[in-house]
N, CA, C and O atoms as a GROMACS GRO file, in nm:
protein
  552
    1UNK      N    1   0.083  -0.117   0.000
    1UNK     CA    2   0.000   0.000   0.000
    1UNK      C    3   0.088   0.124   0.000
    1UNK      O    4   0.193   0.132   0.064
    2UNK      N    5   0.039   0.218  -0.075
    2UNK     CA    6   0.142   0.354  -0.119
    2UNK      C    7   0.144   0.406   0.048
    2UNK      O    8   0.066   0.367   0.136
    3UNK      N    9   0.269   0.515   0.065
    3UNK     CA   10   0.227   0.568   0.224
    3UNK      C   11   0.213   0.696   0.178
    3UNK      O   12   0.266   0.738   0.075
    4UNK      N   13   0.110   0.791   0.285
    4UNK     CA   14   0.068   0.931   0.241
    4UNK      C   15   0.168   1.012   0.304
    4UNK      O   16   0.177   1.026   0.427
    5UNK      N   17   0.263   1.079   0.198
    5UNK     CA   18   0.367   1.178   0.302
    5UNK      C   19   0.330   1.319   0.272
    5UNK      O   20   0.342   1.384   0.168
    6UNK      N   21   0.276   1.356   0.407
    6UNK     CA   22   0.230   1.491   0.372
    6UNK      C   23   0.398   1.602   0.371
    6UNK      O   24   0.510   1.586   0.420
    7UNK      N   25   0.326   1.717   0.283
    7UNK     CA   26   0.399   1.827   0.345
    7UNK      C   27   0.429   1.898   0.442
    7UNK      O   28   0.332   1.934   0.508
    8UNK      N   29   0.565   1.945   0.489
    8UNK     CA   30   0.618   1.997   0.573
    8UNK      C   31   0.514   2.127   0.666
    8UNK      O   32   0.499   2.132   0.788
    9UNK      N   33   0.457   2.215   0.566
    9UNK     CA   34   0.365   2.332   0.584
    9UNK      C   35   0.212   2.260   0.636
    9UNK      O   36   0.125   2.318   0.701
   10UNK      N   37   0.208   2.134   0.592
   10UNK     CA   38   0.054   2.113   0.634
   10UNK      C   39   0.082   2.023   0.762
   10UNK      O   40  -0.017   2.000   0.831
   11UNK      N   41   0.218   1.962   0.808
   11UNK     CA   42   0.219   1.923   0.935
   11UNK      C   43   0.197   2.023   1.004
   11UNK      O   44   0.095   2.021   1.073
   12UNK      N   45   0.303   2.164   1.009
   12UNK     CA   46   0.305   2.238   1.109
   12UNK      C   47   0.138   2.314   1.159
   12UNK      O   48   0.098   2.342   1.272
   13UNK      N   49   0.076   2.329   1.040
   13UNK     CA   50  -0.059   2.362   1.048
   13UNK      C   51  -0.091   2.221   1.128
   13UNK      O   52  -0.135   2.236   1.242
   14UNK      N   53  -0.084   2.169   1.109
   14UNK     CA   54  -0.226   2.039   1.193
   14UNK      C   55  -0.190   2.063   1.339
   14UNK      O   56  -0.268   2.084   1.433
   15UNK      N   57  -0.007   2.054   1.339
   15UNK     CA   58   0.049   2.075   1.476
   15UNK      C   59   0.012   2.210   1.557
   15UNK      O   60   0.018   2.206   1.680
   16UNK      N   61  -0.033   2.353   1.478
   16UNK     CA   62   0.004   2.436   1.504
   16UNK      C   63   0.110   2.515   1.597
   16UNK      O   64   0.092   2.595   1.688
   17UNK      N   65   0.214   2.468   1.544
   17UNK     CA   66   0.345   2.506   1.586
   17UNK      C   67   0.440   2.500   1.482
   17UNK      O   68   0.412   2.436   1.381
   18UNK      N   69   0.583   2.575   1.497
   18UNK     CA   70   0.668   2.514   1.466
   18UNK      C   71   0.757   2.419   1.429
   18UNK      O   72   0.816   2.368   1.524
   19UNK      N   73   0.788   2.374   1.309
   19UNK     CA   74   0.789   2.226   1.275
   19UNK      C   75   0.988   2.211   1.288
   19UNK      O   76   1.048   2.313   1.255
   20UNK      N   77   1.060   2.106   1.327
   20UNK     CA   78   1.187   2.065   1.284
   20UNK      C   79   1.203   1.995   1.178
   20UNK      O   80   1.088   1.953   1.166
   21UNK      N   81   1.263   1.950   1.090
   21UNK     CA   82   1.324   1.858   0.976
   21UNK      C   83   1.423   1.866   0.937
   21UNK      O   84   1.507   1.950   0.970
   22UNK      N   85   1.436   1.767   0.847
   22UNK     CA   86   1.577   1.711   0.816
   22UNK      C   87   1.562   1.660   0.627
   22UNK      O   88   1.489   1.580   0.569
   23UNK      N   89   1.674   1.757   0.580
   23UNK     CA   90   1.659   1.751   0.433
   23UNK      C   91   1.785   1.651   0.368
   23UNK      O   92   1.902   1.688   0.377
   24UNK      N   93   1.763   1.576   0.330
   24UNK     CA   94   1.911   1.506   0.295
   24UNK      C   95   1.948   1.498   0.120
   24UNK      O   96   1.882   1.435   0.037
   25UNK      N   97   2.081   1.590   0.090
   25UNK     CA   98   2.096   1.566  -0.004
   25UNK      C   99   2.206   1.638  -0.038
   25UNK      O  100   2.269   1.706   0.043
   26UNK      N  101   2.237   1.626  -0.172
   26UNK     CA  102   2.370   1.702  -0.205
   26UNK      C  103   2.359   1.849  -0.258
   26UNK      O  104   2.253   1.879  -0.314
   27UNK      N  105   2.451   1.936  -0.246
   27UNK     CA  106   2.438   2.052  -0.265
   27UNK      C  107   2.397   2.090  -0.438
   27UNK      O  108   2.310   2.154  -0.498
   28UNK      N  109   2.512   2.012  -0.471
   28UNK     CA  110   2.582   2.049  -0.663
   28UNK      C  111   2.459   1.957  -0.687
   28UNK      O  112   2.427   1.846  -0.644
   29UNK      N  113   2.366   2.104  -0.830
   29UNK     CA  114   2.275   2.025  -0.861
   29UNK      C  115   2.253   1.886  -0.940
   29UNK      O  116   2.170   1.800  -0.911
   30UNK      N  117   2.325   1.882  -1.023
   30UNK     CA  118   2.327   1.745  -1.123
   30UNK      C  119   2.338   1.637  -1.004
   30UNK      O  120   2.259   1.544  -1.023
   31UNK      N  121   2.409   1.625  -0.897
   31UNK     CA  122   2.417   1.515  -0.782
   31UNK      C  123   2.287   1.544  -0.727
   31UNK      O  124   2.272   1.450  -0.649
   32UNK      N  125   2.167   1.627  -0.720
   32UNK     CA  126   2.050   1.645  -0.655
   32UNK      C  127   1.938   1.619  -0.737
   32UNK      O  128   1.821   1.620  -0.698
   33UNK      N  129   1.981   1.594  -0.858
   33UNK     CA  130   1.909   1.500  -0.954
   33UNK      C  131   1.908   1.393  -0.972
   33UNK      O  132   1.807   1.334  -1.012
   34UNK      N  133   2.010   1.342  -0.950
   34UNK     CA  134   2.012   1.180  -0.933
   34UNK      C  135   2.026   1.137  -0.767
   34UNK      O  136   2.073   1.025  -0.747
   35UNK      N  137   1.989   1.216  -0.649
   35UNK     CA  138   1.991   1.171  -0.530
   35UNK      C  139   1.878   1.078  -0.534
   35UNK      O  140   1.772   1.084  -0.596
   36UNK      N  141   1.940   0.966  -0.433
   36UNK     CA  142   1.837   0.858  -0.386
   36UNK      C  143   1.856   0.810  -0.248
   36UNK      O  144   1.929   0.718  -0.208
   37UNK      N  145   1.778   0.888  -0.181
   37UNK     CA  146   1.742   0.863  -0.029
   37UNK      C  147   1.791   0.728   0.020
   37UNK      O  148   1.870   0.717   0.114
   38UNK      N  149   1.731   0.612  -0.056
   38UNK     CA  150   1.773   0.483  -0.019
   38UNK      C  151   1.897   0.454   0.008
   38UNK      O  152   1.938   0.386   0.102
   39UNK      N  153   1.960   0.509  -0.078
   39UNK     CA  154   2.146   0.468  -0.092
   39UNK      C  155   2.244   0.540  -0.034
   39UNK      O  156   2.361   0.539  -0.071
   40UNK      N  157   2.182   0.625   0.090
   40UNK     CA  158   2.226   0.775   0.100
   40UNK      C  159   2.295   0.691   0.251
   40UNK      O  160   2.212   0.652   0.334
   41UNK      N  161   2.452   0.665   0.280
   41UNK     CA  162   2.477   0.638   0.375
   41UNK      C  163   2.432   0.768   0.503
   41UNK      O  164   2.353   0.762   0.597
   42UNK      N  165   2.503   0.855   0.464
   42UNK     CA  166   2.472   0.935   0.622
   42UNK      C  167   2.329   0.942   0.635
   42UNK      O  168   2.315   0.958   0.757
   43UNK      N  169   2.224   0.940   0.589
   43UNK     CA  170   2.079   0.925   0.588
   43UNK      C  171   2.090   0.789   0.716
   43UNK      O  172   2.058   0.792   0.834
   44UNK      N  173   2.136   0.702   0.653
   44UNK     CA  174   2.098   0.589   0.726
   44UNK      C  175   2.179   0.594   0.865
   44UNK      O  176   2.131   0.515   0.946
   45UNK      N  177   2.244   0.638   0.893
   45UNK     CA  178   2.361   0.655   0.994
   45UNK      C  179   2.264   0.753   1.109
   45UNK      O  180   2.241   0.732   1.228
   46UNK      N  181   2.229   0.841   1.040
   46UNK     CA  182   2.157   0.976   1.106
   46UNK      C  183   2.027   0.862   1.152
   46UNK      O  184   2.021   0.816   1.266
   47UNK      N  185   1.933   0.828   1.047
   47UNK     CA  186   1.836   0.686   1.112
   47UNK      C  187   1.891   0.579   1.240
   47UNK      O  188   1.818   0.533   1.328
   48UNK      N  189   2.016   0.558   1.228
   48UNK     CA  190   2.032   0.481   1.327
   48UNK      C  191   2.119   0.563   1.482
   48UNK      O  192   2.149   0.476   1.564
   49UNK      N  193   2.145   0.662   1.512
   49UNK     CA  194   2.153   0.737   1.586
   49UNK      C  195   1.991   0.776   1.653
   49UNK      O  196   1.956   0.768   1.771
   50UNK      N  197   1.913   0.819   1.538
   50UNK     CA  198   1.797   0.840   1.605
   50UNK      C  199   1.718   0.751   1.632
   50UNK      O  200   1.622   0.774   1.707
   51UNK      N  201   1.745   0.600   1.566
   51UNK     CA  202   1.690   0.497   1.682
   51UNK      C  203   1.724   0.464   1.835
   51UNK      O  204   1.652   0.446   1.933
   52UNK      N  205   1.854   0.463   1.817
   52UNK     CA  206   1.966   0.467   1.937
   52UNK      C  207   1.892   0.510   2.022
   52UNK      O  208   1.845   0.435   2.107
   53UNK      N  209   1.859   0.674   2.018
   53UNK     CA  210   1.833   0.761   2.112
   53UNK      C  211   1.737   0.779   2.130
   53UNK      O  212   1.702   0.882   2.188
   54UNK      N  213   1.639   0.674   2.083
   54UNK     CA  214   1.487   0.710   2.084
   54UNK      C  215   1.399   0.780   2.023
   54UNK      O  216   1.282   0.750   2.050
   55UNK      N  217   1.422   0.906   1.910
   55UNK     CA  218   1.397   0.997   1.887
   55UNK      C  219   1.318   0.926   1.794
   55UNK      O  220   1.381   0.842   1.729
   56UNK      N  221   1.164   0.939   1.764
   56UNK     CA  222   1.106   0.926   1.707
   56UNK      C  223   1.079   1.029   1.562
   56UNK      O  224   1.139   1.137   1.562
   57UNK      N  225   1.010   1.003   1.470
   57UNK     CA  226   1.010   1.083   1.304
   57UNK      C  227   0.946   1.043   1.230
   57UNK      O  228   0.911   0.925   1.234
   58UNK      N  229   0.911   1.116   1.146
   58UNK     CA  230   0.809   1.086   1.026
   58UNK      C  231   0.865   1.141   0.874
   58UNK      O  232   0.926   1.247   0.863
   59UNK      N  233   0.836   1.057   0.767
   59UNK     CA  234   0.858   1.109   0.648
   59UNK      C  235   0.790   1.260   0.634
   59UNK      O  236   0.682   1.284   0.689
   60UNK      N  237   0.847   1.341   0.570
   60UNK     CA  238   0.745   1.449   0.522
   60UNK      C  239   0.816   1.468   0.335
   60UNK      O  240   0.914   1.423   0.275
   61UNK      N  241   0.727   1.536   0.307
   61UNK     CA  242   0.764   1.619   0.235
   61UNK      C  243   0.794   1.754   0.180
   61UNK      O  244   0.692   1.817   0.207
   62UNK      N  245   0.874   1.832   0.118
   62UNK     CA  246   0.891   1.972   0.130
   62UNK      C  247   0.738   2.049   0.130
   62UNK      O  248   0.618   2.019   0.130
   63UNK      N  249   0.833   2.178   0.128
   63UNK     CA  250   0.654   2.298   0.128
   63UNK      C  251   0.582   2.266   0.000
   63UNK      O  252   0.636   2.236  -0.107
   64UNK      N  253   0.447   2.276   0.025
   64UNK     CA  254   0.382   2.249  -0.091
   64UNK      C  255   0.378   2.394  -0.196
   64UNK      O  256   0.354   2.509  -0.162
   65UNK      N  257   0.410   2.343  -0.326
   65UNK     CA  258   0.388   2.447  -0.389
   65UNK      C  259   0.243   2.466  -0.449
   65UNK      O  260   0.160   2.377  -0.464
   66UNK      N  261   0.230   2.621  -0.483
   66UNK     CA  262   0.069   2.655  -0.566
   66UNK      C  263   0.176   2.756  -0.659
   66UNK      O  264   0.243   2.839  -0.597
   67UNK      N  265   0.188   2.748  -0.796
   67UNK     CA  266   0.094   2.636  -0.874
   67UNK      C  267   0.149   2.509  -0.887
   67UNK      O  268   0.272   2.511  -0.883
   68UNK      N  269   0.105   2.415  -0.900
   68UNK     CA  270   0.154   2.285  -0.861
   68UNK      C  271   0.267   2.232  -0.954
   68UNK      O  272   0.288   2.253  -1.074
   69UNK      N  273   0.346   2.142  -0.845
   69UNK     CA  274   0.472   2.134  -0.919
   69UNK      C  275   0.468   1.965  -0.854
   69UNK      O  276   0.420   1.907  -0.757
   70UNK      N  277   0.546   1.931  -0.966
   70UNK     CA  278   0.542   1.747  -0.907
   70UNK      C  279   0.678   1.722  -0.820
   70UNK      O  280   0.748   1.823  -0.822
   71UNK      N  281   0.712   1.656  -0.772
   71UNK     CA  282   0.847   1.636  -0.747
   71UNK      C  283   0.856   1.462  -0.619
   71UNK      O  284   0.773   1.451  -0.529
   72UNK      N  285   0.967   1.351  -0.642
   72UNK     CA  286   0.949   1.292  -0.571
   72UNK      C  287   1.004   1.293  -0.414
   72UNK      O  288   1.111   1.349  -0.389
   73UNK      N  289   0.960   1.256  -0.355
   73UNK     CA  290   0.988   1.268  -0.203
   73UNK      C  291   1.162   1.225  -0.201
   73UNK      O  292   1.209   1.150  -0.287
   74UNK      N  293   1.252   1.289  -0.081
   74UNK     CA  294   1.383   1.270  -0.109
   74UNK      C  295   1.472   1.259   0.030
   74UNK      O  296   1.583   1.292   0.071
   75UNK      N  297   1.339   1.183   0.084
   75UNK     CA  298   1.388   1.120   0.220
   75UNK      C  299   1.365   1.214   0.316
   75UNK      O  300   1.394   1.154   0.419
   76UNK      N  301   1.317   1.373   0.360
   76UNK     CA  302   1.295   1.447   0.442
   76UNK      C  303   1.205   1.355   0.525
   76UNK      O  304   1.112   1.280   0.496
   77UNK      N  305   1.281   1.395   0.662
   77UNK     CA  306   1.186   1.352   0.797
   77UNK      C  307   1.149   1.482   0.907
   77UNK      O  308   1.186   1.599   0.912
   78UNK      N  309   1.105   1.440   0.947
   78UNK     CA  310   1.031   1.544   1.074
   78UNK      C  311   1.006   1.536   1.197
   78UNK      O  312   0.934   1.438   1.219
   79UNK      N  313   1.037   1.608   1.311
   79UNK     CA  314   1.023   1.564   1.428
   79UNK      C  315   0.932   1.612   1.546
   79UNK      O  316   0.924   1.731   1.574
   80UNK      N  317   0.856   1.503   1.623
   80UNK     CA  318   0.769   1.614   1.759
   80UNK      C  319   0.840   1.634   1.868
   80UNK      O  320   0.811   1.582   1.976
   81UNK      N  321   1.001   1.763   1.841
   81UNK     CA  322   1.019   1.817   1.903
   81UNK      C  323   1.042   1.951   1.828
   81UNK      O  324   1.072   1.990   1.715
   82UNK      N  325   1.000   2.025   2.006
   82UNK     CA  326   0.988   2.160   2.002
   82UNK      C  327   1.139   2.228   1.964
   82UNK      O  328   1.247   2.185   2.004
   83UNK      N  329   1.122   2.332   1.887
   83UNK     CA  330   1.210   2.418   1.890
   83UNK      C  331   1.255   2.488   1.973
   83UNK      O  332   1.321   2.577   1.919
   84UNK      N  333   1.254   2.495   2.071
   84UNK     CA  334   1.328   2.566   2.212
   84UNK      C  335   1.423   2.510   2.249
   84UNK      O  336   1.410   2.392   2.280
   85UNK      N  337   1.549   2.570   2.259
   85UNK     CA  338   1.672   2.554   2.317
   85UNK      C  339   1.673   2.511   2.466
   85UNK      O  340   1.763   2.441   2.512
   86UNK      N  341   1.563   2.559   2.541
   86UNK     CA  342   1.556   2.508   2.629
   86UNK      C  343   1.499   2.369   2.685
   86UNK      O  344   1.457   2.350   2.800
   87UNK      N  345   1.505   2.289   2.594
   87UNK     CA  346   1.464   2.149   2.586
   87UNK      C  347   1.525   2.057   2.587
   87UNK      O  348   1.559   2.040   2.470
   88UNK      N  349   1.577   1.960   2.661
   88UNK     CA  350   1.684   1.858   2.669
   88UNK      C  351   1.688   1.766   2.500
   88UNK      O  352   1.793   1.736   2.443
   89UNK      N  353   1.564   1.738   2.452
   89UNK     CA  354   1.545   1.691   2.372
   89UNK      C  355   1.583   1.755   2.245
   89UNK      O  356   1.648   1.693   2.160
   90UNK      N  357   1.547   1.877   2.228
   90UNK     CA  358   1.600   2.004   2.129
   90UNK      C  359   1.744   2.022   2.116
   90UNK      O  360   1.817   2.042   2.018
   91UNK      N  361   1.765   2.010   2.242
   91UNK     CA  362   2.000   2.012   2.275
   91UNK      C  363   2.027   1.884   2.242
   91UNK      O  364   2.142   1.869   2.284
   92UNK      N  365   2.000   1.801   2.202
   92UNK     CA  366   2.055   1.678   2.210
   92UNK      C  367   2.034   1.633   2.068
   92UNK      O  368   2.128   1.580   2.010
   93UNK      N  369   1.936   1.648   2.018
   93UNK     CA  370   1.907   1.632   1.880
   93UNK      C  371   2.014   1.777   1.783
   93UNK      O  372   2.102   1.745   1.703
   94UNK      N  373   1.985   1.902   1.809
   94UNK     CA  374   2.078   1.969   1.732
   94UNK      C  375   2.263   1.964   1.767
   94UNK      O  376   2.350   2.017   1.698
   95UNK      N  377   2.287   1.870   1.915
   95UNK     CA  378   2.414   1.860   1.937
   95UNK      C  379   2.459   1.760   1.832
   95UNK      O  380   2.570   1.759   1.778
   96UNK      N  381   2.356   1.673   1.810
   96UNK     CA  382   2.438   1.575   1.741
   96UNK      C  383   2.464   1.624   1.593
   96UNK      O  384   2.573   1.600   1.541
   97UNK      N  385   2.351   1.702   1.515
   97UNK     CA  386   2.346   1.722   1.388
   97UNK      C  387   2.432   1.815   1.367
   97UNK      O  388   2.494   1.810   1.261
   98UNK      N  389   2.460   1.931   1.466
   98UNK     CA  390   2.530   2.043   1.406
   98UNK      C  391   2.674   2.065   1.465
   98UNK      O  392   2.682   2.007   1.573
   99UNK      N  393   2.773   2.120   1.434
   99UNK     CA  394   2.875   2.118   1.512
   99UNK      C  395   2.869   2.256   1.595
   99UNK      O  396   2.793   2.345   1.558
  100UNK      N  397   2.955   2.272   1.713
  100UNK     CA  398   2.942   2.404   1.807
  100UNK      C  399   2.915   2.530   1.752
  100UNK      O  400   2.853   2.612   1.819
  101UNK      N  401   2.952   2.556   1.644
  101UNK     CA  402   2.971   2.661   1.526
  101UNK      C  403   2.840   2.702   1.435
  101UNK      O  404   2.825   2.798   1.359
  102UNK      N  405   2.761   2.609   1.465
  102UNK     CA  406   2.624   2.600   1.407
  102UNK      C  407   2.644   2.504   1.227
  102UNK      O  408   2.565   2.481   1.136
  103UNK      N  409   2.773   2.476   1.245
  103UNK     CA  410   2.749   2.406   1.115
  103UNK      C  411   2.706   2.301   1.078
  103UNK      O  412   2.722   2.235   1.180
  104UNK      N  413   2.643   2.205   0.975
  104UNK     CA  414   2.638   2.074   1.042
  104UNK      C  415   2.718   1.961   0.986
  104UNK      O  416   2.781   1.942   0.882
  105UNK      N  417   2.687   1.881   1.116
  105UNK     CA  418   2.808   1.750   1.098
  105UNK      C  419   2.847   1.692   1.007
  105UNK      O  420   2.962   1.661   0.977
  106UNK      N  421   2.716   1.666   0.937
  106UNK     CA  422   2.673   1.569   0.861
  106UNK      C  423   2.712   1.628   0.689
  106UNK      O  424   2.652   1.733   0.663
  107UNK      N  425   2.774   1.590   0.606
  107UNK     CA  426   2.775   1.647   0.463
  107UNK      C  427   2.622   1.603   0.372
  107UNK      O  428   2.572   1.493   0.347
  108UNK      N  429   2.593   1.703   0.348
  108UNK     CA  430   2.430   1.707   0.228
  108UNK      C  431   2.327   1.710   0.386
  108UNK      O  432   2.207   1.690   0.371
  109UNK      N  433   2.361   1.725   0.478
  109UNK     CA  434   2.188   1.745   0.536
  109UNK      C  435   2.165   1.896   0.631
  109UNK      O  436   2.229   1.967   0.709
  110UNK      N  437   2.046   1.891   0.575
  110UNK     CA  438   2.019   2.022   0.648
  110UNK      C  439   1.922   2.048   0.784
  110UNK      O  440   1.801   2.053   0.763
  111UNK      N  441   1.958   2.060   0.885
  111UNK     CA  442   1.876   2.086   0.998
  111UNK      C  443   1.768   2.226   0.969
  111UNK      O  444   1.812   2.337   1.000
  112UNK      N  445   1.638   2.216   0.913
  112UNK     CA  446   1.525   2.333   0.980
  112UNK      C  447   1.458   2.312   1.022
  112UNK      O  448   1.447   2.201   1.073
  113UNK      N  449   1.340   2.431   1.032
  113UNK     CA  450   1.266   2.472   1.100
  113UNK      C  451   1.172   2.533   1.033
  113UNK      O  452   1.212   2.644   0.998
  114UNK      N  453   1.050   2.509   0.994
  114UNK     CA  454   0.928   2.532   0.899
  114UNK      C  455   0.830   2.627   1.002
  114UNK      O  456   0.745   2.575   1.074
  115UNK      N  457   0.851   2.745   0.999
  115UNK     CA  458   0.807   2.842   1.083
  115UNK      C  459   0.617   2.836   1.102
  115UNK      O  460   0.569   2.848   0.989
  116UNK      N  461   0.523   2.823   1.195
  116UNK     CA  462   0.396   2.843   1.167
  116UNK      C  463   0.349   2.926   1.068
  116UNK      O  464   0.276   2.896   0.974
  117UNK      N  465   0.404   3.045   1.101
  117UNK     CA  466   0.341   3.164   1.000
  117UNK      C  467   0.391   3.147   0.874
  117UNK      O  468   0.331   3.208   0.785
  118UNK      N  469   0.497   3.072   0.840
  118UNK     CA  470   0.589   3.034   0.707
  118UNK      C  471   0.438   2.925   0.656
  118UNK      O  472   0.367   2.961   0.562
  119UNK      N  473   0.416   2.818   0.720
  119UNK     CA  474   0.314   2.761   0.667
  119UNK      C  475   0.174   2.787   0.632
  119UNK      O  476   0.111   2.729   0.543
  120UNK      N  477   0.120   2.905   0.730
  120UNK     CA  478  -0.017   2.938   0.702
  120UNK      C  479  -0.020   2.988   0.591
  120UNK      O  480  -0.138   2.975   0.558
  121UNK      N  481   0.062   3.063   0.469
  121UNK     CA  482   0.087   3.127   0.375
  121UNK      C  483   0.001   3.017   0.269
  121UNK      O  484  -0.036   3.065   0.162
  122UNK      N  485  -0.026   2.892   0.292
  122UNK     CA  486  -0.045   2.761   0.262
  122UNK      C  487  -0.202   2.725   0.292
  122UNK      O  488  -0.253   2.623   0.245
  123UNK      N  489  -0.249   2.787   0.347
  123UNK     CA  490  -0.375   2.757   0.447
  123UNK      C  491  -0.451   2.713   0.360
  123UNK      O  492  -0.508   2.607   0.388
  124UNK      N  493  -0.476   2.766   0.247
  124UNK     CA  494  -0.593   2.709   0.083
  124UNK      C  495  -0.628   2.587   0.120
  124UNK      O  496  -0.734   2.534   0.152
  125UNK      N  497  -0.445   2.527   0.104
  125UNK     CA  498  -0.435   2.438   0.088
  125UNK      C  499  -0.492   2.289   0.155
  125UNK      O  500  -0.452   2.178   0.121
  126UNK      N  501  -0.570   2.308   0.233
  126UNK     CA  502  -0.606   2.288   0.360
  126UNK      C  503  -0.743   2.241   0.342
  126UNK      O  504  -0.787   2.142   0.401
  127UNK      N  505  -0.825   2.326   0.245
  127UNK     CA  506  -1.009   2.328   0.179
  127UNK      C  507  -1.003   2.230   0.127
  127UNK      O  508  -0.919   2.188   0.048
  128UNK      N  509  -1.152   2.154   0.194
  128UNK     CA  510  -1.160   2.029   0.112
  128UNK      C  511  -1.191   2.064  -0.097
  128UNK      O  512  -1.264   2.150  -0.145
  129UNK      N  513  -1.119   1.979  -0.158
  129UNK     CA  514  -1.082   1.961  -0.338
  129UNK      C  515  -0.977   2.015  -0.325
  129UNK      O  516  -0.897   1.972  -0.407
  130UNK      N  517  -0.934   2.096  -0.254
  130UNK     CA  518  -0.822   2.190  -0.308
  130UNK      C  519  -0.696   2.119  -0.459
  130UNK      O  520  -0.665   2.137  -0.577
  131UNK      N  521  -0.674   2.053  -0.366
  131UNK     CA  522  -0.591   1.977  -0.457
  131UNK      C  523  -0.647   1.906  -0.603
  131UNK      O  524  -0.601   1.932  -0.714
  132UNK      N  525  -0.754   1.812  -0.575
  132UNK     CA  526  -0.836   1.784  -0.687
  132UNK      C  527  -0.839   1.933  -0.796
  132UNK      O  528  -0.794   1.950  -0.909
  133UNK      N  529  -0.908   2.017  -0.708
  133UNK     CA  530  -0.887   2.116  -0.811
  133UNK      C  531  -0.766   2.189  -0.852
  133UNK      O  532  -0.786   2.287  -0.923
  134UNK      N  533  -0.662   2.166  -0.827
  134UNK     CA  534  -0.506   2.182  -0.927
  134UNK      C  535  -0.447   2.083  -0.950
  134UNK      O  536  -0.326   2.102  -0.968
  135UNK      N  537  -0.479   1.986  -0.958
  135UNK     CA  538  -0.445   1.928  -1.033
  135UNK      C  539  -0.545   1.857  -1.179
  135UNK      O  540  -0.494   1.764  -1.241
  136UNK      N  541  -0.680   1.908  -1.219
  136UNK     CA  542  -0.748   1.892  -1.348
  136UNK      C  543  -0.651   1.923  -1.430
  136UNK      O  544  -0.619   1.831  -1.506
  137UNK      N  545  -0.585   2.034  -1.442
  137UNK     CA  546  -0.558   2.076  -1.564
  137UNK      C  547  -0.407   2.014  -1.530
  137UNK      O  548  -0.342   2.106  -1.581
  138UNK      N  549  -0.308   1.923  -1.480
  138UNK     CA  550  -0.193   1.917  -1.476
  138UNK      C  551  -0.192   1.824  -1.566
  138UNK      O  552  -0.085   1.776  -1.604
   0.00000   0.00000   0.00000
């Protein structure tokens, strides 16, 4: 059975909060055309750290675009923790990903943060057809 991976903007809406994720891939575009999540060692490395540690996640997918654009999912995950620094869970998850410097550890992945108000920009998107109705004419 197919799995439904929503977008990044329509988690943070359901959550209403602030969303974390994790983008994995290579910078140089021609390597971001042929990326494949599956084969992606530090992907899997970063997966098994966050089993380790408990940290639970979900597939997502990037922000949804209007007007609609296709694109396949490229391994982004997402997490139910809060963005506050003051969170044991928040320090421990960005200690591992980023180095002291704010850079991160990891080569091709990116630690964000999908802002609420970044997602409501999205809200349409949300009405029941919405989608049915952009995609007739695709």
């Amino acid at each position: 059975m197919p799995t439904l991976i929503d977008h990044i903007d329509a988690i943070a809406r359901r959550r209403q909060c602030d969303v974390l994720y994790l983008e994995f891939h290579p910078q140089d575009h021609e390597q971001y055309r042929s990326y494949r999540h599956e084969a992606d060692p530090q992907r899997d490395t970063i997966l098994a750290w966050l089993a380790a540690n408990g940290i639970d996640w979900l597939p997502c997918g990037p922000n949804a675009s209007s007007p609609l654009a296709m694109s396949s999912w490229r391994g982004q995950i997402c997490f139910d923790i809060a963005y506050d620094e003051a969170l044991p869970a928040y320090s421990q998850l960005r200690d591992y990903l980023e180095l002291p410097d704010g850079s991160m550890r990891h080569a091709g992945v990116r630690f964000c943060v999908q802002p609420l108000g970044h997602a409501m920009k999205n809200v349409a998107h949300d009405e029941a057809g919405y989608w049915d109705r952009r995609t007739e004419d695709f």
